[in-house]
PABALO-163823 format. One record per atom (N, C-alpha, C): y, x, z. Coordinates in steps of 0.1 Angstrom, whole numbers, plus 5000, padded with zeros to 4 digits. Layout:
YXZ...
END
This chain:
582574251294583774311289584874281299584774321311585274351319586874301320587874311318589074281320589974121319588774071315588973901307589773831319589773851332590673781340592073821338591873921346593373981343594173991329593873991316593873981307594473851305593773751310593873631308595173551321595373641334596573581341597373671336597573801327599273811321599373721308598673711300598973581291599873441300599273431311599873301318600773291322600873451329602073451333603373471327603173501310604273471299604373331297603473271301603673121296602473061286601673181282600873141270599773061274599072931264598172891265596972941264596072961273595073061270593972971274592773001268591472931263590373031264589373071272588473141272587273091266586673181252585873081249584773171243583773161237582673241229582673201218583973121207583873101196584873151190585773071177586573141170587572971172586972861172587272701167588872681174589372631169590272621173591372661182591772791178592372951185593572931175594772981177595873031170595673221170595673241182595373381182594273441191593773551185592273631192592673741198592173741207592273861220591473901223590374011221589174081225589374191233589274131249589474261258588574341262588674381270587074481271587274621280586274651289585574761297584374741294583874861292582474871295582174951280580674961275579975031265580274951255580675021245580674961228579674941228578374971232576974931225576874741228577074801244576374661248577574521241578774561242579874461237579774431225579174521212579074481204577174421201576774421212575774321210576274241215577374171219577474021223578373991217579374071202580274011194579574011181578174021181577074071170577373901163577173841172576673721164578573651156579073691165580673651159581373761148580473871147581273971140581973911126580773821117581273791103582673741109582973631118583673511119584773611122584773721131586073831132586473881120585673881111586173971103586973871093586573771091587273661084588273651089588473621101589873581110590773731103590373821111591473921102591873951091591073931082591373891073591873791064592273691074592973591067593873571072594573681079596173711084595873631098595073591101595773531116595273651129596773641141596773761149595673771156595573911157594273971167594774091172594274051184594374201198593574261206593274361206592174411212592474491215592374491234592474581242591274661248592474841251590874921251589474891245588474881254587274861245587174791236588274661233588774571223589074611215590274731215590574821204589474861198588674951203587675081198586674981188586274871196585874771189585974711173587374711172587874711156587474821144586874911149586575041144585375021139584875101132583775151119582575171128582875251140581975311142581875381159581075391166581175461180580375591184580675721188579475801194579275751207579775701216579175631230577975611231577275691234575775681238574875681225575275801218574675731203575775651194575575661181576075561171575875461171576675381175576575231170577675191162577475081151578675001143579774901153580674941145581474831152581674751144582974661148583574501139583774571123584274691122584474731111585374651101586474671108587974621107589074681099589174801111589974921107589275031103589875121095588975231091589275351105587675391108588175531120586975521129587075571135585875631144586175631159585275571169585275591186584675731190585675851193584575971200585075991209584376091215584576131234585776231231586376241243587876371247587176481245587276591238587076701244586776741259585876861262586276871274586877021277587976991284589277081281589377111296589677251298589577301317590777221320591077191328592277131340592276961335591476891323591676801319590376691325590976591333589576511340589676421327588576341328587576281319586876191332586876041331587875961320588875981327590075931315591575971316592075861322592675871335592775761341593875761347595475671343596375691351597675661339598675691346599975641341600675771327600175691313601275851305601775751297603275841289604275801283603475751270604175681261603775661249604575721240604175761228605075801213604975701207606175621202605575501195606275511182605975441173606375461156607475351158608375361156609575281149609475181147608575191132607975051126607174971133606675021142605674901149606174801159605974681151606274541156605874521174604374561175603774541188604374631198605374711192605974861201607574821207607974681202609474651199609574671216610574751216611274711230610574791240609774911239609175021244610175151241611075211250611275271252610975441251611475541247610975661248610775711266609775721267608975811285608775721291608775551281607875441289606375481288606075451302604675441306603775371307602375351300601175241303600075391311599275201314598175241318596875271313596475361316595075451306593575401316592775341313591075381317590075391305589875511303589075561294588575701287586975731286586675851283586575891265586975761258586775771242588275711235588575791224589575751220589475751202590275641197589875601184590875761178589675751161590175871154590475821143591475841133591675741122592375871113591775851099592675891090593675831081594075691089595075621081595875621090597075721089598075751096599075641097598975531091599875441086599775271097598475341102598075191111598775311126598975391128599275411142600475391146600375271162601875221162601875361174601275401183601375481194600775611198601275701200599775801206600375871221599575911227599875921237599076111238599076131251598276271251597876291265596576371264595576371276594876521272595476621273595076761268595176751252595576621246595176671233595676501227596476511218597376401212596376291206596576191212595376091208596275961202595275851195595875761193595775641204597275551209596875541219597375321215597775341207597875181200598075211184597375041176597375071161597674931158598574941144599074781141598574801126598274711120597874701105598074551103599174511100599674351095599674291111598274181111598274131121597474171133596874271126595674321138596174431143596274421158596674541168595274591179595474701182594574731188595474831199595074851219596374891224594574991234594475071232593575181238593875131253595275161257595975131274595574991277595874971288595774781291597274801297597674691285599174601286598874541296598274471300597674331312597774431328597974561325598074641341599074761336600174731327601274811328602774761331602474671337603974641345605174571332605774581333607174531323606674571312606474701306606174791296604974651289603974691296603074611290602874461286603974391300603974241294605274201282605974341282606674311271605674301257604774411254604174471246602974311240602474251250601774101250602874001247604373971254605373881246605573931231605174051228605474081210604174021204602874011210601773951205601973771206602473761218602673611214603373561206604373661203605573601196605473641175604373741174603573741162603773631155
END
C-alpha cells in the first residue's frame, strides 16, 4: 500500500506524531493510505477489518487516502469483486472509457467542495490536488460527499461522514492545498 512514506513525512512535517504500525493499540487517529489493488490490500486489512470497523464506529478519526479511501467502501470491481472494510455505503468502479479521456487519471484538477465539509476548511474554489487513479468511489449517499472533482465525467473525489474521511487525491503530494486538508485531520 504503497504511499506509507510519504504519507507519513507530511504528517511530520505538520508536526504530528506518527507511529507506523499493523495494529489499532494505542493510536489517537487511523490513517489508511494506499496504491495498489483493493484485492490484494484488503487481504492484508482482512485480518484488522472487525477492529476498523469498531474504531469507526466508535467516533474515533479515520483517513483514508486514495486506495484508503476506496477501501472504506462495500465493495470493488478491480479485477473482479471483492469486499471492502464496509464502512461507507458505495461502490469502487472503473472510469468510463471516454475518447480524449486517458485512464488512469493522473495529474493536477480543481476540487468542488461542499461547504459543510470540515476536511475541506480552507480549500478554496480552482484549488488543485493531485489525482493517481483508474477507479473512483460511487455512492448514493449524497450527504457523505465533501468533494468531487471531474475527469470526462463528475466523480466523487473526497467523502466525510462524522469522523471518517476518505480523500480519492493524495493530500501528502498536493502542496499547501493538501497539507492544509491533513492539518484539518489533525486538528479533528
Amino acid at each position: 500500500m504503497g504511499n506509507l512514506a510519504s504519507v507519513e513525512r507530511a504528517f511530520r512535517h505538520l508536526g504530528a506524531k506518527v507511529q507506523v504500525q499493523d495494529h489499532l493499540h494505542g493510536i489517537e487517529k487511523l490513517v489508511i493510505p494506499g496504491v495498489g489493488a483493493f484485492a490484494k490490500a484488503m487481504e492484508r486489512l482482512l485480518p484488522l477489518k472487525e477492529d476498523i470497523q469498531r474504531w469507526a464506529a466508535s467516533g474515533q478519526p479515520l483517513l483514508g487516502i486514495c486506495l484508503g479511501e476506496q477501501l472504506l467502501f462495500e465493495a470493488s470491481e478491480e479485477m473482479g469483486e471483492t469486499t471492502g472494510l464496509e464502512i461507507l455505503p458505495g461502490r469502487v468502479r472503473y472510469f468510463d472509457a471516454t475518447p480524449g479521456i486517458k485512464i488512469p487519471h493522473m495529474g493536477w484538477n480543481e476540487l468542488s467542495v461542499s461547504e459543510q465539509a470540515v476536511s475541506m476548511r480552507g480549500v478554496n474554489p480552482n484549488d488543485q490536488v493531485y489525482f493517481v487513479h483508474s477507479l473512483y468511489v460511487e455512492t448514493s449517499e449524497k450527504a457523505i460527499v465533501a468533494a468531487t472533482s471531474n475527469h470526462g465525467t463528475e466523480f466523487v473525489a473526497a467523502v466525510e461522514s462524522a469522523n471518517v474521511w476518505g480523500m480519492q487525491f493524495h493530500p501528502e503530494k498536493s502542496g499547501e492545498v493538501g497539507l492544509n486538508i491533513l492539518k484539518n485531520f489533525i486538528l479533528c
